[in-house]
N, C-alpha and C positions, 0 to 999 in steps of 0.2 A: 504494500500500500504506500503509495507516494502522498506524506499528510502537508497540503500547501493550505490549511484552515489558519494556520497563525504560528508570530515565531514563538510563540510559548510553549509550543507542542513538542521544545527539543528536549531530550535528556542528558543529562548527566557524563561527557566523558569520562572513563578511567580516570586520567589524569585529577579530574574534577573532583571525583569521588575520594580519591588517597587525601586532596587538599582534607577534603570535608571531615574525612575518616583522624586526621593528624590536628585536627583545630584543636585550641587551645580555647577550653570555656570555661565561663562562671554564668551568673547570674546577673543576668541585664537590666531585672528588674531594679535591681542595688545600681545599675552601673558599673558591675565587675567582671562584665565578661570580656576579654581582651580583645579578642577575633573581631567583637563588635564595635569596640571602641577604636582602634585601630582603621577598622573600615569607615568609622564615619568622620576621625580626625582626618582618614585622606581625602573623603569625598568633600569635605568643608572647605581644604583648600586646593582640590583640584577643580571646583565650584567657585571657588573666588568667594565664598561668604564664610562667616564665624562659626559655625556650627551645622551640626546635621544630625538628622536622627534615621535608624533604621525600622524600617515599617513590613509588615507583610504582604503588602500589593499596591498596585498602585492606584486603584479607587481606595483604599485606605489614606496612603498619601495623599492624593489632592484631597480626599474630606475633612483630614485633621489639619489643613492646610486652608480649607476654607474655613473650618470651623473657629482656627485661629486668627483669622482674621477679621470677622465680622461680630456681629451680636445679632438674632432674631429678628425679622419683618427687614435687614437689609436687604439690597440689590445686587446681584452677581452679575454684568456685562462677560456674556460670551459666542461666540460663534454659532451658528444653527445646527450645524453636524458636527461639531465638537465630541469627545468622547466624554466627559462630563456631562453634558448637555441627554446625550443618547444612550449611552453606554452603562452610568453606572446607578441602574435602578433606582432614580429619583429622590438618592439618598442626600442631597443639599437641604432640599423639603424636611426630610424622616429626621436626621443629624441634626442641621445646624438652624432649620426653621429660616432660611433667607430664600428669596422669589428669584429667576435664573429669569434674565432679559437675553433673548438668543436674539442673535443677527447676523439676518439670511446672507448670504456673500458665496460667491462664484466659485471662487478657489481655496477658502479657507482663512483668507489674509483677513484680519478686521483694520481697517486702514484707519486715521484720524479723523477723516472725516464721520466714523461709521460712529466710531465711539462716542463725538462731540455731538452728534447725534440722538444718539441712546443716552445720554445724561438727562434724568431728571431733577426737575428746581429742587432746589432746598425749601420745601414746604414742606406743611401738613399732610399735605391730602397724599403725595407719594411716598413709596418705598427709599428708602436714601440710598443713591450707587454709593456701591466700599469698594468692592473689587472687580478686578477684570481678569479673565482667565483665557490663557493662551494658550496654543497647544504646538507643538515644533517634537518631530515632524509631524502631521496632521491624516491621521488615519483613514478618514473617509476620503481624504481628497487626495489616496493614492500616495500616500510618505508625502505629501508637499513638502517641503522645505520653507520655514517665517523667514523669510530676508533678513538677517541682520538690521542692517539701516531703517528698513520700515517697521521691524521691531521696536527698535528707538522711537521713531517718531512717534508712535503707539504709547509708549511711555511716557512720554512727555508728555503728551496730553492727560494722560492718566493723573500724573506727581502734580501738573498745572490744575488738576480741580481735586486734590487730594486724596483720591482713590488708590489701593492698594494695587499690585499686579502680581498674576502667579503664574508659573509657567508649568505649563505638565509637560514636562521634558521625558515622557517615556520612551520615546526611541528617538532623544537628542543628540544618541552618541552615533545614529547612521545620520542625521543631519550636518555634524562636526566632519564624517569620515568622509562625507559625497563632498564637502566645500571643503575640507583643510582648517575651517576655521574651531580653533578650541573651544569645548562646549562650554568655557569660564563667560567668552565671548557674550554669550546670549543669557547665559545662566547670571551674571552680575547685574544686568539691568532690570530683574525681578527683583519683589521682596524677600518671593521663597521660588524655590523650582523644586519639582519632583522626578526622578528618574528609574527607568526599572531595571534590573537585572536579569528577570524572568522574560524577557521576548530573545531578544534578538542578540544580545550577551550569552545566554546558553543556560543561566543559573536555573535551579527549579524553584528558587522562592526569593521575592525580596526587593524592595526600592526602597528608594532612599530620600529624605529631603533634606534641603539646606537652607538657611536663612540665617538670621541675623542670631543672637545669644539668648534677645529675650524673647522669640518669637521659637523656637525650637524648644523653650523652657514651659513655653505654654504650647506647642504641640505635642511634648513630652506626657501632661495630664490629657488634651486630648486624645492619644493613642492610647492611653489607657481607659479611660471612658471607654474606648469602642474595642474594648478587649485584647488589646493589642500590646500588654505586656508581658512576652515572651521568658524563657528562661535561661535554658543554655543554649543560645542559639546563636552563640557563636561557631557552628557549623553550617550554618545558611550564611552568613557573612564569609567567611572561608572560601564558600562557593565563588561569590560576588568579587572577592577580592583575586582570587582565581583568573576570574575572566577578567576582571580589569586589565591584569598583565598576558593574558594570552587568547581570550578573544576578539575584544576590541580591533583588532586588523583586521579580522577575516569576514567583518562586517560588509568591506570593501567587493568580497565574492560574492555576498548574498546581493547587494547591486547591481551584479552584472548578470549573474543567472535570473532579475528578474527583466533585467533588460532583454534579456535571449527569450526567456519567457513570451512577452511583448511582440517579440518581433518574428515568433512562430505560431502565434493565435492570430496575428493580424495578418501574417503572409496567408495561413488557409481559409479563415473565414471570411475577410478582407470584410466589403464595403453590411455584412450582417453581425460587425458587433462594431463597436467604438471601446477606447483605451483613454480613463486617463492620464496626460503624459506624466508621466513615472519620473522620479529623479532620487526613488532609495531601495527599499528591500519589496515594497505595496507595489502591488497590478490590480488597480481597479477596471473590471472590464463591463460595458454597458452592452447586455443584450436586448434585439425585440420579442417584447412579451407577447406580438400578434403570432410571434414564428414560435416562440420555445419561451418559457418560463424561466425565471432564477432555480424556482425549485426542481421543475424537471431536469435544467441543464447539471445542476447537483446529482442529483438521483443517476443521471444517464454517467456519469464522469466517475459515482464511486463504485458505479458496475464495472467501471472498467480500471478499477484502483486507484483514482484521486481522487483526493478530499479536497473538497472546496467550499468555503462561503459564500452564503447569500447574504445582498447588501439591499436589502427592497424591494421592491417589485419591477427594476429594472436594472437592478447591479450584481454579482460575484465580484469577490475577491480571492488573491490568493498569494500568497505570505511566503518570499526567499526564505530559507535559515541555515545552520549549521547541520542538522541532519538530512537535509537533501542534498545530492550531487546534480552538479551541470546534466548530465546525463537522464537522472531523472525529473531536471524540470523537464529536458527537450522530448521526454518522451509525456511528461503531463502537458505539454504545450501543444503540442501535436493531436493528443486527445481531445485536448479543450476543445481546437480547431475545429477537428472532425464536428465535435458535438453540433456548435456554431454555424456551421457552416450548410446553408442550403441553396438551391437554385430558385 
């Protein structure tokens, strides 16, 4: 079975396992577990901010990220297809009791103008915008890449009416590998960012967040509110730290086989599916629901051994990573095709 549903689906190398197997733990709840602290004094200043905490997923991250940042009945500014927005079970609502203002946009970017926009007056009668959540790279819209510089200016606007920013950097480190640009770059212009270990890194459990000393010290009792203080688990850090030094490059392959990907679903299907243009490990593919269905094009594709996501009622995706070979995208690529493809 060739599984392209998402990078989270890899496992464990060897290599991975002995890291996991040889950690060195205490108890993280005290703050004594080493593996842990270790992993998150690097990830603080490989983040360019003062601290960071380790979390077990990354809708845990952004939520104790939101929930530190705001109080009840505020405003949360975020994109429409956002994976906060979409993704993670309405829990801003269930958590932290704040209203999520989505805006709709093309490619994922929310530009200055979008946001200066969506700010509500400082009165009674609305919700008060606190924060803006940003996502790099942007999952529904195919790994987009947030520009750096229009990041920025995004910011600015934000700090200019006093609103907070957060970044869900869950797979910022294929955004950093596709540009060159270090993920501090993007990660310093927020007030906090979240990143995972579990996609496209290889780990099986674990993100991270960073921010500032007093803002990590209160997501600290948030993660515990939402159950999330761990014991010896500096063995899932082990992992994390693992991949920091050895799979982080190979992020660079998972780019190119979904570029091959891309360029063998479109060579056979041609003008009966459209592609968002890709620029990380994501192939967003839009098929007609007049010809074939999302769900049937799934159903017909794991008959013939790939796994694949439905994104809607007119989208699949399907997700580079460390446990597939070149070889077997080109041959799920070729399938897809077939599926796709009619006269």
């Amino acid at each position: 079975m060739i599984d392209l549903r998402s990078d989270t689906v890899t496992r464990p190398t060897p290599a991975m396992r002995e890291a996991m197997a040889q950690a060195e733990v205490g108890d993280d709840v005290f703050g004594e577990d080493p593996s842990v602290n270790r992993l998150q004094e690097r990830m603080a200043d490989y983040l360019g901010h003062e601290a960071a905490l380790f979390v077990a997923s990354g809708v845990m991250a952004n939520q104790v990220a939101i929930a530190s940042h705001t109080s009840p009945g505020d405003e949360v500014i975020l994109e429409s297809f956002s994976h906060i927005y979409n993704y993670e079970a309405g829990s801003p609502a269930f958590l932290s009791g704040v209203q999520l203002h989505p805006i709709p946009n093309e490619d994922g970017i929310i530009t200055p103008d979008d946001l200066t926009e969506a700010l509500r007056p400082k009165e009674d009668h609305f919700p008060q915008s606190r924060l803006v959540c940003l996502e790099n790279t942007h999952n529904r819209r195919g790994g987009k890449i947030y520009p750096l510089d229009k990041m920025r200016q995004v910011v600015d606007v934000a700090r200019a009416h006093g609103l907070k920013v957060h970044l869900d950097g869950a797979r910022l480190w294929n955004a950093s590998v596709a540009t060159g640009i270090p993920e501090r770059e993007w990660a310093i212009l927020a007030d906090s960012v979240s990143m995972c270990f579990s996609k496209g890194m290889g780990a099986p459990v674990g993100s991270i967040i960073a921010g500032s000393a007093d803002f990590v010290k209160r997501a600290h009792r948030f993660r515990k509110m939402l159950g999330g203080g761990m014991r010896q688990v500096g063995i899932l850090a082990a992992a994390a730290l693992y991949a920091l030094d050895h799979h982080r490059p190979l992020l660079a392959e998972d780019h190119r086989k979904a570029r091959r990907l891309e360029e063998i679903v479109t060579g056979i299907a041609g003008r009966n599916c459209g592609v968002i243009k890709g620029e990380t490990n994501i192939v967003v593919i839009e098929v007609n629901p007049d010809h074939i269905t999302p769900g049937q094009v799934l159903a017909r594709c794991r008959e013939k051994n790939v796994l694949l996501t439905g994104f809607g009622i007119r989208w699949i995706r399907a997700v580079c990573h460390l446990d597939v070979t070149l070889e077997d995208v080109e041959t799920a690529a070729g399938i897809i095709g077939e599926v796709l493809r009619y006269d």
